[in-house]
N, CA, C and O atoms as a Tinker XYZ file with bonds, in Angstrom:
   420  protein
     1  N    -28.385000   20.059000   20.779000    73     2
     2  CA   -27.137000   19.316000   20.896000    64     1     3
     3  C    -26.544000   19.147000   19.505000    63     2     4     5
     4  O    -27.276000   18.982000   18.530000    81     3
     5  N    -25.462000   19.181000   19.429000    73     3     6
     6  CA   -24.259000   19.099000   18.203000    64     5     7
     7  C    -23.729000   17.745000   18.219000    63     6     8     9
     8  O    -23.389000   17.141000   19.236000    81     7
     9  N    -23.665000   17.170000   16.659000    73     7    10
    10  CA   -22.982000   16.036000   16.542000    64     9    11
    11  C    -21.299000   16.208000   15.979000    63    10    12    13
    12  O    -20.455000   15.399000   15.595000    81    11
    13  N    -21.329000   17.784000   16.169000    73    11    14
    14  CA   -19.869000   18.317000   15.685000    64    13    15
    15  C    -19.022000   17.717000   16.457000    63    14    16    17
    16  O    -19.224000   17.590000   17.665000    81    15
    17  N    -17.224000   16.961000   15.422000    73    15    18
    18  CA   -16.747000   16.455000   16.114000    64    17    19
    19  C    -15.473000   17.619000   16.626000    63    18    20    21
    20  O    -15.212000   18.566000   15.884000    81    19
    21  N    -14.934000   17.482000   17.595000    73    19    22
    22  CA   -13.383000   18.312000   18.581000    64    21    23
    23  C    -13.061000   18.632000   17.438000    63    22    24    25
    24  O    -13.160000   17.947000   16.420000    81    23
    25  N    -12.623000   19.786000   17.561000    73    23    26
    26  CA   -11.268000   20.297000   16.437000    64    25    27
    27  C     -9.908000   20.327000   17.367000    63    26    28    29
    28  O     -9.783000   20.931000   18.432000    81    27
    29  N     -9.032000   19.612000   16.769000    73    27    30
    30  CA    -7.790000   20.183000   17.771000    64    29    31
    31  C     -6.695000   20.596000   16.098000    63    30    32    33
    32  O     -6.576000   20.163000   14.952000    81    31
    33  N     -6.157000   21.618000   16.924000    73    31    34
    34  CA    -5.140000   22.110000   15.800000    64    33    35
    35  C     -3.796000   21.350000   15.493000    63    34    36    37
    36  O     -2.850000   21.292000   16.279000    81    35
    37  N     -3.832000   20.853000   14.412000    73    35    38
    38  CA    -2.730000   19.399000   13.712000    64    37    39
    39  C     -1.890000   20.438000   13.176000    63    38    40    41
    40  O     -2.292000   21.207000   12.302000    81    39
    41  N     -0.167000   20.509000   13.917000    73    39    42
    42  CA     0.751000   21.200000   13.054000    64    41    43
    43  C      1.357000   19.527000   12.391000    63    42    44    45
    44  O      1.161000   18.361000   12.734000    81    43
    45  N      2.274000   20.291000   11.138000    73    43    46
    46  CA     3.310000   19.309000   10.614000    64    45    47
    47  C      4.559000   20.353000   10.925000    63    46    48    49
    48  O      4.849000   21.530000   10.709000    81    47
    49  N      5.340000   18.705000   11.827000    73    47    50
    50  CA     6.678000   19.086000   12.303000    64    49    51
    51  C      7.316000   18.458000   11.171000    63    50    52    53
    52  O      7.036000   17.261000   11.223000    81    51
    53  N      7.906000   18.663000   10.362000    73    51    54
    54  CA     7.996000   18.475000    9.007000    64    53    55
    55  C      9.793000   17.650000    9.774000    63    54    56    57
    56  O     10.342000   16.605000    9.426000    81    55
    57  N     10.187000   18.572000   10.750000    73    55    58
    58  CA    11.697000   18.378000   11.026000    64    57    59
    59  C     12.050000   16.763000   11.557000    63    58    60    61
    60  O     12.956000   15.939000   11.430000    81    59
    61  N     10.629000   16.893000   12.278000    73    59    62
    62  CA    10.515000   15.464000   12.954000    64    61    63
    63  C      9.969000   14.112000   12.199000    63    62    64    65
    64  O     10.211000   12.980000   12.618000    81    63
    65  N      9.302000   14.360000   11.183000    73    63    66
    66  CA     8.724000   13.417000   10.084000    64    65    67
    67  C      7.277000   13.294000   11.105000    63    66    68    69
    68  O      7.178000   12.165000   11.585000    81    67
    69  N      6.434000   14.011000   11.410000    73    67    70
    70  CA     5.199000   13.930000   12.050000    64    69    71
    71  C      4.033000   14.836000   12.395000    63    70    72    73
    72  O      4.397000   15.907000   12.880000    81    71
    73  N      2.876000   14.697000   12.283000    73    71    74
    74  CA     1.733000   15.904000   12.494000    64    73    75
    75  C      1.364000   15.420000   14.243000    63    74    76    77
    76  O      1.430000   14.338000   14.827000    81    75
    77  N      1.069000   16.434000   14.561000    73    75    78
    78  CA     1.279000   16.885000   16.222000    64    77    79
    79  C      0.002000   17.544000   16.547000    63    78    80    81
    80  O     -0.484000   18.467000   15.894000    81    79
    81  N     -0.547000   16.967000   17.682000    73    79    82
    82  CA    -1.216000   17.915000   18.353000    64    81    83
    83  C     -0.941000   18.027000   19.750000    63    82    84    85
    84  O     -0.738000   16.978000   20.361000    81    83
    85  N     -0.903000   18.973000   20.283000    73    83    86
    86  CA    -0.126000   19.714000   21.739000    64    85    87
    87  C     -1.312000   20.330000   22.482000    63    86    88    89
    88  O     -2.165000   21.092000   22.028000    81    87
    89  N     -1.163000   19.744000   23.965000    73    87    90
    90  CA    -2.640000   19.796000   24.632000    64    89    91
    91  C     -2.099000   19.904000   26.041000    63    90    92    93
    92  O     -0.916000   19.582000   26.152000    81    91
    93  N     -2.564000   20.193000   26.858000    73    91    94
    94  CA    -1.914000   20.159000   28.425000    64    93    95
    95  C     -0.429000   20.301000   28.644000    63    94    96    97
    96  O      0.017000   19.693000   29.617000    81    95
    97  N      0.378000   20.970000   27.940000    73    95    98
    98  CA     1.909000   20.119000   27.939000    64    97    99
    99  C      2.257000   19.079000   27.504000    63    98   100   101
   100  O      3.322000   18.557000   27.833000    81    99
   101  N      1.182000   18.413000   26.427000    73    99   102
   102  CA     1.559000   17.102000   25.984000    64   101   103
   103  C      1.482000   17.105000   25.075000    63   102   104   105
   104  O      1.065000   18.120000   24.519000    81   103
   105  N      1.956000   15.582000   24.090000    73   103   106
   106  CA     1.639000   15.923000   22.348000    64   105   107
   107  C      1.381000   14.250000   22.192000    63   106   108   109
   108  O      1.817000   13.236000   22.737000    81   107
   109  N      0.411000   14.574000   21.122000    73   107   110
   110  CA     0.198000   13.204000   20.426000    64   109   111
   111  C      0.532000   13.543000   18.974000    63   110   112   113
   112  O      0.462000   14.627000   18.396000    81   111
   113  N      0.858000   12.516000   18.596000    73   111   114
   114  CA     2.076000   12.661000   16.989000    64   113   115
   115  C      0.947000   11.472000   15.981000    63   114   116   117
   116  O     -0.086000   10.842000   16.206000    81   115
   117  N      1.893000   11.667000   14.810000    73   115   118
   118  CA     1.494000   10.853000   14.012000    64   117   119
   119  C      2.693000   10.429000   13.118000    63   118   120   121
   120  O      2.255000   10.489000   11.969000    81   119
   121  N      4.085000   10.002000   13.079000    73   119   122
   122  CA     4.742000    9.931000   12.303000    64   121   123
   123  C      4.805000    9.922000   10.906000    63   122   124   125
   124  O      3.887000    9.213000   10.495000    81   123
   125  N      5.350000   10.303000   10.147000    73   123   126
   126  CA     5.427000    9.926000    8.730000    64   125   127
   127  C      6.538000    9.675000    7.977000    63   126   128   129
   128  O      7.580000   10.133000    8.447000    81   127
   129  N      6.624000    9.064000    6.916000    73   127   130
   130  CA     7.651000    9.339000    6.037000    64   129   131
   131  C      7.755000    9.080000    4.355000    63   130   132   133
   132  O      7.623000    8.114000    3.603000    81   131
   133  N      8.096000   10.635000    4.211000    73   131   134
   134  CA     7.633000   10.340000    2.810000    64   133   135
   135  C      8.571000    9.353000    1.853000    63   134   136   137
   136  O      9.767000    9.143000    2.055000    81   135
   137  N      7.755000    8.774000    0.732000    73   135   138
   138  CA     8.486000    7.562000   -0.148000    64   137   139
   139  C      7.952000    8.228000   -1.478000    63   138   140   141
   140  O      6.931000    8.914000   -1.525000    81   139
   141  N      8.810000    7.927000   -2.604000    73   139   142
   142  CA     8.364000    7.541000   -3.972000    64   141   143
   143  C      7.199000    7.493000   -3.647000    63   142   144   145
   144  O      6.599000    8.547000   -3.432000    81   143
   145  N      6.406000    5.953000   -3.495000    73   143   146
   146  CA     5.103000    5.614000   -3.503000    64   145   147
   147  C      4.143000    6.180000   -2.712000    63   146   148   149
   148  O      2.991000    5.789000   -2.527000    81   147
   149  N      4.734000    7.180000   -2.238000    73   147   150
   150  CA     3.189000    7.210000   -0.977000    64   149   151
   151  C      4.018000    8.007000    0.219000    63   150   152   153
   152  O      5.125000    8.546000    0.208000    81   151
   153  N      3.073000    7.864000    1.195000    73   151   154
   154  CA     3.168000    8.206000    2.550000    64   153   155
   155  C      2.753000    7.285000    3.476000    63   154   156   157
   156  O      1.610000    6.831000    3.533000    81   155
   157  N      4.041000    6.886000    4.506000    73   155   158
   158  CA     3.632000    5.927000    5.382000    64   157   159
   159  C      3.569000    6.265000    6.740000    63   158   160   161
   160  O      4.343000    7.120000    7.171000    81   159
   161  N      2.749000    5.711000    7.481000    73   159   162
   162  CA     2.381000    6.199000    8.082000    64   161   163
   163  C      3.109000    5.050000    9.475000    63   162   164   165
   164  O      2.446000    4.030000    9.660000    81   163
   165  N      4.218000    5.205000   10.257000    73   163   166
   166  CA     4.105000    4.366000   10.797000    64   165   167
   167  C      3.844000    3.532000   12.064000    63   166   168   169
   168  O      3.821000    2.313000   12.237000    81   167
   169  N      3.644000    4.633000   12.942000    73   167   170
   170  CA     3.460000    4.777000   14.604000    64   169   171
   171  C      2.563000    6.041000   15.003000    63   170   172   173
   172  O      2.982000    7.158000   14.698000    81   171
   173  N      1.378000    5.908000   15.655000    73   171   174
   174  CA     1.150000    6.853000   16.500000    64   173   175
   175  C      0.780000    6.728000   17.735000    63   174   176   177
   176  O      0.491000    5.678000   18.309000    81   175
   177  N      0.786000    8.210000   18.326000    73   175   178
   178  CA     0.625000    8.094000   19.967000    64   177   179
   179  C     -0.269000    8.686000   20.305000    63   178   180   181
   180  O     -0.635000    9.648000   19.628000    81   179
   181  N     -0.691000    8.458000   21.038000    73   179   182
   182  CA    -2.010000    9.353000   21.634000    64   181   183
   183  C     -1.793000    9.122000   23.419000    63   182   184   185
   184  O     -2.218000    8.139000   24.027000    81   183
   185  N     -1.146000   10.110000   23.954000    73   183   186
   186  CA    -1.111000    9.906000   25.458000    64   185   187
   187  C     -2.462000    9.780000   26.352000    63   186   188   189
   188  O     -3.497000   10.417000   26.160000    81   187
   189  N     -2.202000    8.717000   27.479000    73   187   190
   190  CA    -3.770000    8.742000   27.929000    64   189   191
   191  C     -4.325000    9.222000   28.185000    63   190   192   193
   192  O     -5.444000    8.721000   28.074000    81   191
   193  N     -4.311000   10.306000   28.647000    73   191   194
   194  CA    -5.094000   11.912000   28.625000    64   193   195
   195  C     -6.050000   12.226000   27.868000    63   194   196   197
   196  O     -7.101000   12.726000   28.269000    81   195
   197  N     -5.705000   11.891000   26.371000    73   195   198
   198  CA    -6.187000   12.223000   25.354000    64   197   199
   199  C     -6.992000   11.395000   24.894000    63   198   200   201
   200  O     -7.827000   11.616000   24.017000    81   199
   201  N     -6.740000   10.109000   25.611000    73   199   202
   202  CA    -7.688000    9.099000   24.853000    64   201   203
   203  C     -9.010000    9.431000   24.903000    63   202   204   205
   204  O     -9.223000   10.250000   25.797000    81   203
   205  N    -10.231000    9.029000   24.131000    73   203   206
   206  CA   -11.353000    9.204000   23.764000    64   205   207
   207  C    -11.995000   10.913000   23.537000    63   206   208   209
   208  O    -13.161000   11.282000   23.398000    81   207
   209  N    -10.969000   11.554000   23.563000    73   207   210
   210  CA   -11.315000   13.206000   22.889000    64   209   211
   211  C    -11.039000   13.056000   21.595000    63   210   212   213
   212  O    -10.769000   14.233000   21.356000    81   211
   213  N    -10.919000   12.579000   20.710000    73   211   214
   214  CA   -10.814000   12.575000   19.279000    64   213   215
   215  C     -9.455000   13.342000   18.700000    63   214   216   217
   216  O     -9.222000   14.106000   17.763000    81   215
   217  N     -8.936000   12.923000   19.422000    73   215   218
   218  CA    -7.157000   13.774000   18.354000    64   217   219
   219  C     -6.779000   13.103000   17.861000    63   218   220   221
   220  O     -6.154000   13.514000   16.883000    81   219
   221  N     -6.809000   11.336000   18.097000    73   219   222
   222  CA    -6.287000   10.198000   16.885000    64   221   223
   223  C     -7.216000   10.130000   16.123000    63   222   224   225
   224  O     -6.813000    9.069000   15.646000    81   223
   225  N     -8.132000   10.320000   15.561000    73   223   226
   226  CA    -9.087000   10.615000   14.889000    64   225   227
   227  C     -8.822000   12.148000   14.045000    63   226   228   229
   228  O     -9.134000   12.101000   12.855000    81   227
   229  N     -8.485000   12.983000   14.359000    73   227   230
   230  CA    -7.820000   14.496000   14.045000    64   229   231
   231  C     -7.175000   14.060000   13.315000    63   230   232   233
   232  O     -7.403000   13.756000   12.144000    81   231
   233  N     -5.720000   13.916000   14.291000    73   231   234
   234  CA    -4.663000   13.341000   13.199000    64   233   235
   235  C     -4.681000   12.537000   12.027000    63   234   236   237
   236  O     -3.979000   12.861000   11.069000    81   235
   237  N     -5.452000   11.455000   11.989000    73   235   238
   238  CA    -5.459000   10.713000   10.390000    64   237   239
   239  C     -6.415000   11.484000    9.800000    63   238   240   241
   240  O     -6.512000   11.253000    8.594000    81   239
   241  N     -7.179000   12.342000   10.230000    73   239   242
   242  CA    -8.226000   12.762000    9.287000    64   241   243
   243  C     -6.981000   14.530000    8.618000    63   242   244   245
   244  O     -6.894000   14.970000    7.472000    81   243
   245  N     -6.458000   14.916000    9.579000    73   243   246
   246  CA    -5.692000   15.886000    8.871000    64   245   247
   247  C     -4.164000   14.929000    7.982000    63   246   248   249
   248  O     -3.662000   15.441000    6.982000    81   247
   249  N     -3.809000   14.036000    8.350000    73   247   250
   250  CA    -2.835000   13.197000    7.336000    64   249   251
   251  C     -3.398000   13.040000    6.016000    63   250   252   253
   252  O     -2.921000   13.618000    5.039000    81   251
   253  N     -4.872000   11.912000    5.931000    73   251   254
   254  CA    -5.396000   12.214000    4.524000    64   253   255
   255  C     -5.744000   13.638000    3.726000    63   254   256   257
   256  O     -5.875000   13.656000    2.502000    81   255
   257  N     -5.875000   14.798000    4.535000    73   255   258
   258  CA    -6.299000   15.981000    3.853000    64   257   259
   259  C     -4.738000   15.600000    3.160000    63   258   260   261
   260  O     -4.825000   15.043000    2.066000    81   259
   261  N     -3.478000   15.814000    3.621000    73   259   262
   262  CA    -2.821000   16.190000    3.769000    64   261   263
   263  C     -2.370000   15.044000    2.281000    63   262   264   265
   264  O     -1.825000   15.490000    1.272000    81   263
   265  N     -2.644000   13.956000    2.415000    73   263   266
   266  CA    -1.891000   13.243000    1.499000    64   265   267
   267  C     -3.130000   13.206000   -0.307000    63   266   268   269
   268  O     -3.040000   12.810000   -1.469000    81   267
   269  N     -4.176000   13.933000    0.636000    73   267   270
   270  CA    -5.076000   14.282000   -1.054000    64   269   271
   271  C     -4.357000   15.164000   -1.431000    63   270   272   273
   272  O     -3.659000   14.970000   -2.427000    81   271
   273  N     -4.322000   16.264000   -0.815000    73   271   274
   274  CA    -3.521000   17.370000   -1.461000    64   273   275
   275  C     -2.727000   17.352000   -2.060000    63   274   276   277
   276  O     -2.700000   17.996000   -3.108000    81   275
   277  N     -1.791000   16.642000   -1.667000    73   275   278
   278  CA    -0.167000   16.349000   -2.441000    64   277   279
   279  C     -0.025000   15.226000   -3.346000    63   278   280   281
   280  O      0.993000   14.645000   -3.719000    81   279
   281  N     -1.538000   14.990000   -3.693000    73   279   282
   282  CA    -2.019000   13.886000   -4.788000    64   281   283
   283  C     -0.709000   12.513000   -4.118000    63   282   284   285
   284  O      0.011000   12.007000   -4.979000    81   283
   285  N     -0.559000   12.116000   -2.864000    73   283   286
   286  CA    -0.034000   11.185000   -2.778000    64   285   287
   287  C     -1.005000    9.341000   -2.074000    63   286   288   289
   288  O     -2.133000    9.279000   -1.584000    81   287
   289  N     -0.363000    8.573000   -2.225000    73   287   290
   290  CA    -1.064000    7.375000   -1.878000    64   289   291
   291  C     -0.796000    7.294000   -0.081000    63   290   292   293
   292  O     -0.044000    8.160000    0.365000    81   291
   293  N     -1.071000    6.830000    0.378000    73   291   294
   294  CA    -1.153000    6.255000    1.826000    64   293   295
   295  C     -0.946000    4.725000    2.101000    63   294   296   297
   296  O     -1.565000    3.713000    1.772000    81   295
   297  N      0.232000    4.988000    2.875000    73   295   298
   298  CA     0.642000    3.482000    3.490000    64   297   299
   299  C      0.713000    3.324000    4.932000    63   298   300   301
   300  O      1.544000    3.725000    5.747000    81   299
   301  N     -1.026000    2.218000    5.137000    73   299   302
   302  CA    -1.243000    2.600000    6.742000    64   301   303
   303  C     -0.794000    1.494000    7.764000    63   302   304   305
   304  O     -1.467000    0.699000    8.419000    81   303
   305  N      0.631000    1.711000    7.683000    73   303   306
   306  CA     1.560000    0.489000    8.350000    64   305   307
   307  C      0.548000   -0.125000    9.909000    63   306   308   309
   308  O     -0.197000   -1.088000   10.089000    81   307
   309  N      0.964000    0.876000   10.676000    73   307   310
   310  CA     0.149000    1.460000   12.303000    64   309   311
   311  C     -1.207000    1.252000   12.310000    63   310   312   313
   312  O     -1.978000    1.743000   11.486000    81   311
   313  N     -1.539000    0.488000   13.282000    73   311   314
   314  CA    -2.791000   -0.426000   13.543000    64   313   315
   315  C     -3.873000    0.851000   13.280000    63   314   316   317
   316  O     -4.796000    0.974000   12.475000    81   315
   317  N     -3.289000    1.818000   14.417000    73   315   318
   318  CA    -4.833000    2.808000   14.841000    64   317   319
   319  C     -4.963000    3.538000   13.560000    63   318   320   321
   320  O     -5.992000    4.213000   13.584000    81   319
   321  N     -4.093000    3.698000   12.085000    73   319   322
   322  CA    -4.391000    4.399000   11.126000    64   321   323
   323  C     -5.168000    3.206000   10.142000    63   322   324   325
   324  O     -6.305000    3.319000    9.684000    81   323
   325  N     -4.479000    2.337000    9.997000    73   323   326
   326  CA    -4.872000    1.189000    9.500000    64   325   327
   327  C     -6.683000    1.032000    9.998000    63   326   328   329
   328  O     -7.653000    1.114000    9.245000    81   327
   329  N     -6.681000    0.910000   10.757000    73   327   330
   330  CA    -8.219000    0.398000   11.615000    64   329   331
   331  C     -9.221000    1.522000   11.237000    63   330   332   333
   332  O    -10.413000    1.394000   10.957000    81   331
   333  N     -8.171000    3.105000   11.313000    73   331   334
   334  CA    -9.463000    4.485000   11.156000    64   333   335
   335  C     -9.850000    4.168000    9.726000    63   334   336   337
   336  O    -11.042000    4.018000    9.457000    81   335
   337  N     -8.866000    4.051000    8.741000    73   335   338
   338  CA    -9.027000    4.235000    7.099000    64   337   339
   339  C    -10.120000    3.351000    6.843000    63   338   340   341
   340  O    -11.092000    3.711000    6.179000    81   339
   341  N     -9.977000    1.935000    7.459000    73   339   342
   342  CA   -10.828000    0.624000    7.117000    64   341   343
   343  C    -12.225000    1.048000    7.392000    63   342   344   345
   344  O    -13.061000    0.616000    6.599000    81   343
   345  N    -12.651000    1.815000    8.367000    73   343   346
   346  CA   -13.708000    2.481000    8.741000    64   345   347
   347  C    -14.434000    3.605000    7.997000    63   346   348   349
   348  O    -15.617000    3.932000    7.903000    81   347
   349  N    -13.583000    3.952000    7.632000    73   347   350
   350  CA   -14.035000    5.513000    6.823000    64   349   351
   351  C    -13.821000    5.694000    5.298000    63   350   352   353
   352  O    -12.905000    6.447000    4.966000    81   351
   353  N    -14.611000    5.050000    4.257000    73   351   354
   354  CA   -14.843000    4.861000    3.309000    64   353   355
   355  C    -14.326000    6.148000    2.214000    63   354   356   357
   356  O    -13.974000    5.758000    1.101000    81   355
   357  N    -14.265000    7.725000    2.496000    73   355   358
   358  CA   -13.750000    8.681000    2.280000    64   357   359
   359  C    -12.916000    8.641000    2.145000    63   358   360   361
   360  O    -12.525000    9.551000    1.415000    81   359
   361  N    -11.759000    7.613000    2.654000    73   359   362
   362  CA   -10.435000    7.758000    2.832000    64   361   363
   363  C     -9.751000    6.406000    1.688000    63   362   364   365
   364  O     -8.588000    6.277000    1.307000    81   363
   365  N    -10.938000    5.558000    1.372000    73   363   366
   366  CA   -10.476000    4.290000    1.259000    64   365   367
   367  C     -9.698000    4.785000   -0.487000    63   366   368   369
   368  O     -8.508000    4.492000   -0.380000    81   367
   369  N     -9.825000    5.083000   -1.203000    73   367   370
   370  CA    -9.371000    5.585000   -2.457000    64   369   371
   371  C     -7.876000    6.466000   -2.323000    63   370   372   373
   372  O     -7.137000    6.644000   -3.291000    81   371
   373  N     -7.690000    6.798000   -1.415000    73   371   374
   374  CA    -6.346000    7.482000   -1.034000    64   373   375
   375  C     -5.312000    6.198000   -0.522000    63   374   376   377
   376  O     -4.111000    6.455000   -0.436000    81   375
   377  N     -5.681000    5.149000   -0.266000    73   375   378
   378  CA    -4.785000    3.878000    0.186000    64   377   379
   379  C     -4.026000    3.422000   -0.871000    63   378   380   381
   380  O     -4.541000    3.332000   -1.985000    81   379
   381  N     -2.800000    3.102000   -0.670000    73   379   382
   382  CA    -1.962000    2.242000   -1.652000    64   381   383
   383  C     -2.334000    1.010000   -2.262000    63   382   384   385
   384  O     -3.062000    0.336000   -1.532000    81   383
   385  N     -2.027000    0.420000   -3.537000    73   383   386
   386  CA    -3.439000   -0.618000   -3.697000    64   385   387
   387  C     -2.707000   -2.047000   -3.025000    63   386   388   389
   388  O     -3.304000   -3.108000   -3.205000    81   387
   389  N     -1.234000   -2.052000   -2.149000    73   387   390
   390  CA    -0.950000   -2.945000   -2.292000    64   389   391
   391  C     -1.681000   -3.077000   -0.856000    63   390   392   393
   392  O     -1.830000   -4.150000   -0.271000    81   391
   393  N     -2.089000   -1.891000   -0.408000    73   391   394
   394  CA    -2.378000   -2.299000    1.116000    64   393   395
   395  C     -4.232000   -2.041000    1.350000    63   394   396   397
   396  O     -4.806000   -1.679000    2.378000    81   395
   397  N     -4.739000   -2.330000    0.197000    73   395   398
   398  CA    -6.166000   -2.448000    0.050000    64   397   399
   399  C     -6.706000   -3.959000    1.077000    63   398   400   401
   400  O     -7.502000   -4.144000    1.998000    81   399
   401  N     -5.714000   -4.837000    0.252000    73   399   402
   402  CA    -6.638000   -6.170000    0.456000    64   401   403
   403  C     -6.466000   -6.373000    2.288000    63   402   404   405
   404  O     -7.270000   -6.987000    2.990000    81   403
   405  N     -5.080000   -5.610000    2.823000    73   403   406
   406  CA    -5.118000   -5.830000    4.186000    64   405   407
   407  C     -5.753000   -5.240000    5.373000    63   406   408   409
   408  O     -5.683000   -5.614000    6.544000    81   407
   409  N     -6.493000   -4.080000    4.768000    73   407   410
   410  CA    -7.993000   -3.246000    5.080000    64   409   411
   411  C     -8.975000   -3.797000    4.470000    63   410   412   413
   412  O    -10.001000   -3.149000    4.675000    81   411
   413  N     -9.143000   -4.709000    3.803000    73   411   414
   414  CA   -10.580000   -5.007000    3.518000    64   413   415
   415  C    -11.168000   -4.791000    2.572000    63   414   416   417
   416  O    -12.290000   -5.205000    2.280000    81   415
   417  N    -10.448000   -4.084000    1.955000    73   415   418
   418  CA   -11.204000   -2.625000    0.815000    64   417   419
   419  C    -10.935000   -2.770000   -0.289000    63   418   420
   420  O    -11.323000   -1.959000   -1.130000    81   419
């Protein structure tokens, strides 16, 4: 048995301000928008379908690739990004410092 987690394939709809994953005819998003300071992050969806297959989990984990890369900070407005980052210690150094103390971190 494998503790490997789902891969689902995260495009950026760059047009829409959001990274996407598209599954049954459906999509779960991740909004964004870029700032001076950072990248905020401010709504996502995950249709119920999708719940507990790991694509909101996908999605912030391909947003931080996404915001190391572009050497930018992260602003995790949105509960379910907010809640993943607070969890996942990997990520916690990529957070904006004003939004440290409201994760915990």
């Amino acid at each position: 048995m494998t503790d490997a987690k789902p891969t689902f394939e995260v495009t950026d709809n760059s047009k829409d301000g959001r990274f996407e994953v598209h599954l049954d005819g459906d999509t779960a998003f991740a909004e964004y928008r870029l700032l001076e300071s950072g990248i905020l992050f401010p709504h996502t969806v995950v249709p119920p379908a999708f719940e507990g297959r790991g694509v909101g989990g996908a999605l912030v984990r391909h947003a931080m690739a996404y915001a190391r890369e572009k050497g930018m900070k992260v602003i995790p407005v949105c509960t379910f990004f907010a809640g993943y980052i607070a969890k996942h210690p990997e990520f916690h150094d990529l957070v904006h410092p004003d939004y440290r103390k409201a994760l915990g971190i």
